[in-house]
C-alpha positions in Angstrom: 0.1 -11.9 28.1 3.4 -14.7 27.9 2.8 -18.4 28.9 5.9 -20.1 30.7 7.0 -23.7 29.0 9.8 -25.7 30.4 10.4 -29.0 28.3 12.7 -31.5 29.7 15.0 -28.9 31.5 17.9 -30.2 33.8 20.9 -28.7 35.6 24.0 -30.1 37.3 27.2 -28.6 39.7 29.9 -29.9 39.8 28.5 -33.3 38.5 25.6 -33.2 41.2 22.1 -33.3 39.1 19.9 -30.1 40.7 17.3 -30.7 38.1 15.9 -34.0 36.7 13.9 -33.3 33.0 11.5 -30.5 34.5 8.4 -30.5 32.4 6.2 -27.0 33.7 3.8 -24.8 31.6 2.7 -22.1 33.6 -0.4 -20.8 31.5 -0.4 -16.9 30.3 -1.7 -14.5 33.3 -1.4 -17.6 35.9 0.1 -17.7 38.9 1.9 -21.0 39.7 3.5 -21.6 43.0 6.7 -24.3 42.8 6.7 -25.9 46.2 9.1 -28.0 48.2 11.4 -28.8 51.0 14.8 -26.4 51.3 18.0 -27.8 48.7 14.9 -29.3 46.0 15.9 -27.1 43.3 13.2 -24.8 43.1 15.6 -21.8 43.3 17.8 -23.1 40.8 14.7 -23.4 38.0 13.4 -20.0 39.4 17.3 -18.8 38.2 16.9 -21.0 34.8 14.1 -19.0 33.8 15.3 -15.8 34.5 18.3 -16.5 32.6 21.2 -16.1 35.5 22.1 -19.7 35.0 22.0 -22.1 31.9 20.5 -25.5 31.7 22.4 -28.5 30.8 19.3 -29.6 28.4 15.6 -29.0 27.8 14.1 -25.5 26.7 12.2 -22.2 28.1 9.8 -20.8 26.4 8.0 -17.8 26.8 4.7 -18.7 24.8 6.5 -19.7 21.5 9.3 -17.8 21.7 12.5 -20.1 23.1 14.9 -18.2 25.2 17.1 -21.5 25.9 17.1 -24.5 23.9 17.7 -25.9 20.5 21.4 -23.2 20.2 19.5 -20.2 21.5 20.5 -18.2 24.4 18.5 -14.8 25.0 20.3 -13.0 27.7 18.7 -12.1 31.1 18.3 -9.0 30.4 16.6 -9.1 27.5 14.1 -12.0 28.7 12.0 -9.2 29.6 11.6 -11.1 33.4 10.5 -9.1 36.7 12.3 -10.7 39.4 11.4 -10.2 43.8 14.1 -11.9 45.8 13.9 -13.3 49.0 14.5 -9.9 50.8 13.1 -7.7 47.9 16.7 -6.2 47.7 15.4 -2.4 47.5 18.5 0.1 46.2 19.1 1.6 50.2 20.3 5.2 48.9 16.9 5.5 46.3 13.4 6.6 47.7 10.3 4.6 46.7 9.9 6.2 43.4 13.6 6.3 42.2 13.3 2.5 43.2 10.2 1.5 41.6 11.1 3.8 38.4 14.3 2.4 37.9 13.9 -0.4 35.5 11.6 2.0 33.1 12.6 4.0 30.1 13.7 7.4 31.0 11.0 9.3 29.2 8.2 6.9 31.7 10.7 7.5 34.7 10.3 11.6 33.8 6.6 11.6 34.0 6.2 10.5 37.5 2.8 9.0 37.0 3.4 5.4 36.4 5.2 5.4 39.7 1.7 6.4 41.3 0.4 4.0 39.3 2.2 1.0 40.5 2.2 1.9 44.1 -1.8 2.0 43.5 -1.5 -1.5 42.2 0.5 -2.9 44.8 -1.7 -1.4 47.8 0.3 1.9 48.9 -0.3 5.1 49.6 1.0 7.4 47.3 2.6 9.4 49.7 5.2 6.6 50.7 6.9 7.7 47.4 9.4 10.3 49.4 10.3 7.2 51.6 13.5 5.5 52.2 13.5 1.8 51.9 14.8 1.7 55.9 11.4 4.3 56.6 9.5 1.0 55.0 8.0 -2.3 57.0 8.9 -5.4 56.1 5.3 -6.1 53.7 5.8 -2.4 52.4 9.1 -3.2 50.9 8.5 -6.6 49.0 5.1 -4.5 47.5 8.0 -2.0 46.5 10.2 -4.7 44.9 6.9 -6.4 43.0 6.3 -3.0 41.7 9.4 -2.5 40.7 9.2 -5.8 39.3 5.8 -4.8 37.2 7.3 -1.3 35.9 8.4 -2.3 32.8 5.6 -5.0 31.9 7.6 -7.9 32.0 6.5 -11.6 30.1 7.0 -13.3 33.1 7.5 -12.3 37.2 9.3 -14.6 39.1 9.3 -14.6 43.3 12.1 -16.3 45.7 10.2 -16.4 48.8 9.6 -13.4 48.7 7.9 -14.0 52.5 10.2 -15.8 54.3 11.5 -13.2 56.4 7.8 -11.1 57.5 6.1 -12.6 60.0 3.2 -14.7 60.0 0.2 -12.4 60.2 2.5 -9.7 57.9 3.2 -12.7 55.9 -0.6 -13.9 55.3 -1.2 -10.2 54.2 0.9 -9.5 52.3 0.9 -12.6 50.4 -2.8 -11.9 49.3 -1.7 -8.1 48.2 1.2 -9.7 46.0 -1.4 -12.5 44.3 -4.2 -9.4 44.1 -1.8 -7.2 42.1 -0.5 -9.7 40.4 -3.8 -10.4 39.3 -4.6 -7.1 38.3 -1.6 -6.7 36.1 -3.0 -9.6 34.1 0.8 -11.4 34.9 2.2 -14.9 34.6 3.6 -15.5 37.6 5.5 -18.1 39.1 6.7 -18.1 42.9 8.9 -20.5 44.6 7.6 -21.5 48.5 8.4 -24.2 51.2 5.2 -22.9 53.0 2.1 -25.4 51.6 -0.3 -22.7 53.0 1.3 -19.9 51.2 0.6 -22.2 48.0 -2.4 -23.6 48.1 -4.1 -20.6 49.5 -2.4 -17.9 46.8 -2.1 -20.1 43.6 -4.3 -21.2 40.4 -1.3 -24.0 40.1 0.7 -25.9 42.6 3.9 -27.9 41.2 5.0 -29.6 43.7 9.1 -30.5 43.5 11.3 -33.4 45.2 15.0 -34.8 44.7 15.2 -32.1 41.8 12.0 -33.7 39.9 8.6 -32.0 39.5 6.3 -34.9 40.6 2.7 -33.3 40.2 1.6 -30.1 39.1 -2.4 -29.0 39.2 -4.5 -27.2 40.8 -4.6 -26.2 44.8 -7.5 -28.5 45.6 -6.8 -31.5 43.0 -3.2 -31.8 44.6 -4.7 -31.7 47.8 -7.2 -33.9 47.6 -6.0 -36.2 45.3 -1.8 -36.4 45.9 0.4 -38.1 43.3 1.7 -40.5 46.3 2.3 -41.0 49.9 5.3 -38.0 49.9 3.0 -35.5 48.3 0.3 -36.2 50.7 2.6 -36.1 53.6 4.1 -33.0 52.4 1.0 -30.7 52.4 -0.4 -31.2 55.2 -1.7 -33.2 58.3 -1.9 -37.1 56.8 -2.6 -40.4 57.9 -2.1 -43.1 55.9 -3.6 -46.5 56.6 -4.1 -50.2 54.8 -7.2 -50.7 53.2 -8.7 -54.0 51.2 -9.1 -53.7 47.6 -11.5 -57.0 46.8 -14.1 -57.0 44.3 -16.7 -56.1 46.9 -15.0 -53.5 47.9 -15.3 -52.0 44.5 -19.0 -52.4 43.8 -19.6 -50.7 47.2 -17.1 -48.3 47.3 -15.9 -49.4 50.9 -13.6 -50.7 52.5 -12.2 -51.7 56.0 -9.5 -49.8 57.5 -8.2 -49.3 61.0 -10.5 -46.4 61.1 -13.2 -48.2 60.4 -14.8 -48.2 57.2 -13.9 -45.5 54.4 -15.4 -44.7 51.8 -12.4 -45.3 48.2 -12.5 -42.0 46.2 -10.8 -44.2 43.3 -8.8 -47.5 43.9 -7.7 -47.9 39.9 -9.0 -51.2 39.6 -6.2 -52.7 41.9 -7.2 -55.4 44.3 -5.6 -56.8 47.6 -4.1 -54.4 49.6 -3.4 -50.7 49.4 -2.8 -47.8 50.7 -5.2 -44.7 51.7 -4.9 -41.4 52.8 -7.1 -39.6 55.2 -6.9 -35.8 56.3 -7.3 -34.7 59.8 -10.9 -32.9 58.6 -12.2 -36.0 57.3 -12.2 -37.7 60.7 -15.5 -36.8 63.0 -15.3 -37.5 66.8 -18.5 -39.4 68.1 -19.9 -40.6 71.3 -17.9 -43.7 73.1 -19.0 -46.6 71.8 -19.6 -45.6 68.5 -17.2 -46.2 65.4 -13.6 -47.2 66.5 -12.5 -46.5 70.3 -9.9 -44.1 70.7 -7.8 -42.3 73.6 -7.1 -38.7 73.5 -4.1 -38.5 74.0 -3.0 -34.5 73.5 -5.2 -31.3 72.6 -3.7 -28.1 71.0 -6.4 -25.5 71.4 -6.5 -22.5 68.8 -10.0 -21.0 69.3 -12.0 -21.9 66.6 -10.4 -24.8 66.4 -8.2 -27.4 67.8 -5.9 -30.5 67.2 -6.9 -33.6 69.1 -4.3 -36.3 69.2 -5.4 -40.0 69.5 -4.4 -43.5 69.5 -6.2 -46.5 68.6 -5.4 -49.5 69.7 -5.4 -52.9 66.9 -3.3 -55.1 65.2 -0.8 -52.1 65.7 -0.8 -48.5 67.6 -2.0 -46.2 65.5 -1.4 -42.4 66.6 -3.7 -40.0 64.6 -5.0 -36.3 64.4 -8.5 -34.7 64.4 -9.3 -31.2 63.7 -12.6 -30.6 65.5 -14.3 -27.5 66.4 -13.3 -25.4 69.3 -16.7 -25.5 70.9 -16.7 -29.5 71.0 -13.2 -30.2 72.3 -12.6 -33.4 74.5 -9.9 -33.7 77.0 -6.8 -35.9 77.1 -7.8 -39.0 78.8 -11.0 -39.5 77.5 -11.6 -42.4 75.3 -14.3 -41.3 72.2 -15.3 -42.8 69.4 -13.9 -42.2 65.6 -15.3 -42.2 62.3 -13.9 -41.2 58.8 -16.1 -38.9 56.5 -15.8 -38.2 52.6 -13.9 -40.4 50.1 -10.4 -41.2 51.3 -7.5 -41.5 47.8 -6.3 -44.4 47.1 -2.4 -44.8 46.2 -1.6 -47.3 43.5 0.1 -50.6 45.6 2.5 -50.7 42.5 4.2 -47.4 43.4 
């Protein structure tokens, strides 16, 4: 299988940098999911690597073959690239098998049985290959266009949200079909997402993009847990982000004072004074009043198993945060508990 390189890869329009020195490997039978707010770029590098734009710098490799860079140009179409748009863009006058056997050599197209094949891998029935794309549900026709996309056993396949439009329970399905084949055909994958669920929950890589730079790539829990700074942190999820002491105690204990109370420092770089630390909603356990820090519930969102529990504590400043508790413990707005933070909260370097 093909390993994706991008080495100092950038792109303007018009004069208006897209993309800043992009520096991505994407190993071979991965599957990496780019993920950022809307007008980041994360389109444009998807495009870059399929070959429908140029770059103004940098190469693409596919393992060590460069298809841009150093005076090279291989054309799109022989990049050898499957590619799912946003709306899987199914031909509307072709069935399921004239769709999904259109990008193979005629003498594979003739036998009929990769077609079966492919719908296999992709979690349909083989008798949905008589059906018009319109006959098709939303899920069923993106697992059409990532067949079609695996037909002709591309290096690389590359999704544009290919999601956006199901809805959310179609969505979460058929996001977990998409990884699963994509899994089974042994591909290098990379997809492009806004949706920080989608990515951490599908991918072995998340590269997370901003302004047109990639500012961390690694795996779903490391960039989770341990975010490059506040924006990452803020980006993927729930945060709250407080002041924490960095003295030499601090160190040799591993605690420190917060408004939270104390947290435990999962790493504070050997930085003293003052800092900044991140806590999740999980990591913050309600107690009985008068333990830990006082706090007002404020708000509850209740979703069954779960629920959101909006507070405020009271201090040197007003600090609102949010608890995920359990849906069988659930306080109610007006009730003052007590807080406490659990697990070791990151650390962000005061210098940044």
């Amino acid at each position: 299988m093909t390993g994706l390189t991008l080495r100092g890869v950038s792109k303007s329009f018009g004069g208006t940098p897209v993309l800043h020195e992009i520096d991505l490997e994407a190993p071979a039978r991965s599957f990496t999911a780019v993920l950022g707010p809307s007008g980041c770029g994360k389109t444009t590098m998807l495009r870059l690597i399929a070959g429908f734009l140029t770059p103004d710098s940098g190469t693409i490799s596919f393992d060590d073959r460069v298809v841009w860079g150093g005076g090279r140009n291989v054309p799109a179409q022989k990049r050898r690239v499957g590619y799912v748009p946003q709306e899987g863009a199914l031909f509307p006058h072709l069935d399921v098998a004239a769709n999904i056997g259109f990008g193979l050599p005629r003498a594979t197209r003739r036998e009929g049985r990769t077609v079966e094949e492919l719908l296999a891998l992709v979690g349909l029935a083989p008798s949905l290959r008589t059906r018009m794309p319109h006959e098709l549900s939303g899920g069923q026709q993106q697992r059409v266009a990532l067949a079609r996309a695996l037909a002709p056993s591309p290096s690389v396949v590359l999704l544009d949200e290919p999601f956006a439009s199901l809805d959310t329970g179609l969505r979460a399905g058929t996001g977990r079909a998409v990884a699963e084949a994509l899994r089974e055909a042994e591909a290098t994958a990379v997809l492009v997402t806004h949706d920080q669920g989608e990515a951490l929950s599908l991918a072995d890589q998340v590269a997370v993009m901003r302004d047109g730079r990639l500012v961390q790539a690694d795996s779903p829990r490391a960039i989770y847990e341990t975010p490059a700074d506040e924006g990452v942190a803020q980006f993927l999820g729930a945060s709250i982000v407080v002041d924490v002491s960095l003295d030499a105690a601090d160190r040799h204990t591993g605690r420190a004072s917060s408004p939270l109370g104390p947290v435990t420092l999962a790493g504070a770089n050997g930085n003293t004074g003052r800092a900044r630390a991140l806590v999740r909603p999980e990591q913050i356990r309600l107690c009985e009043r008068g333990q830990g820090v006082p706090a007002l519930v404020t708000e509850v969102s209740y979703y069954g198993h779960d629920a959101a529990v909006r507070l405020t504590v009271e201090g040197d400043h007003r600090l609102r945060v949010t608890a995920r508790v359990l849906g069988l413990s659930v306080p109610s707005p007006g009730e003052t508990v007590g807080l406490e933070v659990t697990g070791g909260v990151t650390v962000f370097d005061p210098s940044h």
